[in-house]
C-alpha positions in Angstrom: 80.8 37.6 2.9 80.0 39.8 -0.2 76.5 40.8 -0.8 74.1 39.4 -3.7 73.0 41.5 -6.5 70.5 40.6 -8.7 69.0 42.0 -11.5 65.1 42.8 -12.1 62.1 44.7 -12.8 60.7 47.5 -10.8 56.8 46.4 -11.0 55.6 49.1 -8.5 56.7 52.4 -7.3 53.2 53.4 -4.8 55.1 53.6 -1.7 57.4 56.5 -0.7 61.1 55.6 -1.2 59.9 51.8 -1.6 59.8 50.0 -5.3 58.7 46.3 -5.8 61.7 44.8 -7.9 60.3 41.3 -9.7 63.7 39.2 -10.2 63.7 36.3 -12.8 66.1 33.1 -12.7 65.6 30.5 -15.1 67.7 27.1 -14.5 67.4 23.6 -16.2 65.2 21.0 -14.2 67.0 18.3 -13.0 65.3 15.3 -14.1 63.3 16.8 -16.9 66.1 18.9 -18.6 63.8 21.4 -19.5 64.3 25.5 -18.6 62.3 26.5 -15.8 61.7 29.9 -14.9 61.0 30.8 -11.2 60.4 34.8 -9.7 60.4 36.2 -6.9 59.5 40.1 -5.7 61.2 41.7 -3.6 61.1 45.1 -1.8 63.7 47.4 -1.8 64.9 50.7 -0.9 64.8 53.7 -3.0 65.9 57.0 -1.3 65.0 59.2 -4.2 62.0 58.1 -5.6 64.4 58.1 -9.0 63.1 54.5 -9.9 59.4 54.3 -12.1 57.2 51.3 -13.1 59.1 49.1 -15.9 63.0 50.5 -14.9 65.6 47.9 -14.9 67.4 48.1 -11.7 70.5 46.1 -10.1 69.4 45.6 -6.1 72.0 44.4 -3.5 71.2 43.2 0.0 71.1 45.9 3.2 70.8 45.7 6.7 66.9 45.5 7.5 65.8 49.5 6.4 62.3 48.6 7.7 59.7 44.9 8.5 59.6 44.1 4.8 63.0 46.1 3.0 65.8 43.8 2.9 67.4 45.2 -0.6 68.0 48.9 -1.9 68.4 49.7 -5.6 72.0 50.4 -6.3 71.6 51.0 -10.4 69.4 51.1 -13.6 
Protein backbone atom coordinates (compact mmCIF):
# COMPACT_ATOMS: atom_id res chain seq x y z
CA UNK A 1 0.00 0.00 0.00
CA UNK A 2 1.77 3.32 -0.95
CA UNK A 3 2.07 5.91 1.63
CA UNK A 4 0.06 9.33 1.84
CA UNK A 5 1.60 12.62 1.27
CA UNK A 6 0.11 15.65 2.03
CA UNK A 7 0.97 19.00 1.76
CA UNK A 8 0.99 21.83 4.69
CA UNK A 9 2.21 24.33 6.87
CA UNK A 10 4.94 24.03 9.45
CA UNK A 11 3.10 26.10 12.47
CA UNK A 12 5.80 25.20 15.10
CA UNK A 13 9.34 24.18 15.18
CA UNK A 14 9.96 24.28 19.49
CA UNK A 15 10.78 20.77 19.80
CA UNK A 16 14.11 19.12 18.77
CA UNK A 17 13.85 17.38 15.31
CA UNK A 18 9.88 17.70 15.71
CA UNK A 19 7.70 20.45 13.52
CA UNK A 20 3.85 20.76 13.82
CA UNK A 21 2.73 20.61 10.07
CA UNK A 22 -1.16 22.19 9.84
CA UNK A 23 -2.63 20.42 6.60
CA UNK A 24 -5.69 21.97 4.83
CA UNK A 25 -8.42 20.01 2.70
CA UNK A 26 -11.23 21.72 1.43
CA UNK A 27 -14.14 19.49 -0.24
CA UNK A 28 -17.82 20.42 -1.31
CA UNK A 29 -20.53 19.60 1.36
CA UNK A 30 -22.78 17.14 0.39
CA UNK A 31 -26.16 18.43 0.86
CA UNK A 32 -25.29 22.05 1.07
CA UNK A 33 -22.90 22.30 -2.03
CA UNK A 34 -20.91 24.76 -0.40
CA UNK A 35 -16.77 24.48 0.03
CA UNK A 36 -15.84 23.49 3.34
CA UNK A 37 -12.56 23.59 4.68
CA UNK A 38 -11.44 21.19 7.40
CA UNK A 39 -7.50 20.97 9.18
CA UNK A 40 -5.82 18.97 10.86
CA UNK A 41 -2.06 19.14 12.64
CA UNK A 42 0.04 16.80 12.65
CA UNK A 43 3.50 15.96 14.04
CA UNK A 44 6.18 14.96 12.11
CA UNK A 45 9.75 14.18 12.03
CA UNK A 46 12.50 16.50 11.12
CA UNK A 47 16.00 15.04 11.51
CA UNK A 48 17.79 18.34 10.75
CA UNK A 49 15.99 20.91 12.39
CA UNK A 50 16.15 22.39 8.43
CA UNK A 51 12.32 23.19 8.62
CA UNK A 52 11.28 26.93 10.40
CA UNK A 53 7.84 28.51 11.35
CA UNK A 54 5.68 29.34 7.97
CA UNK A 55 7.85 26.57 5.53
CA UNK A 56 5.74 24.71 3.16
CA UNK A 57 6.62 21.13 3.56
CA UNK A 58 5.37 17.76 1.80
CA UNK A 59 5.01 14.99 4.92
CA UNK A 60 4.53 11.19 4.11
CA UNK A 61 3.59 8.61 6.67
CA UNK A 62 6.47 6.56 8.80
CA UNK A 63 6.57 3.83 11.07
CA UNK A 64 5.77 5.30 14.69
CA UNK A 65 9.42 7.48 15.36
CA UNK A 66 8.01 8.19 18.85
CA UNK A 67 4.03 8.36 21.02
CA UNK A 68 2.87 11.27 18.90
CA UNK A 69 5.25 11.20 15.36
CA UNK A 70 3.47 9.30 12.76
CA UNK A 71 4.84 11.60 9.62
CA UNK A 72 8.46 12.95 8.68
CA UNK A 73 8.92 15.89 6.39
CA UNK A 74 10.16 14.62 3.03
CA UNK A 75 10.34 18.24 1.11
CA UNK A 76 9.73 22.07 1.09
Amino acid sequence: MPKRILTGQVTSDKNDQTVTVLVERRFTHPVLKKTIRKSKKYRAHDKGNDFKVGDMVKIQECPPVSKTKRWEVITT
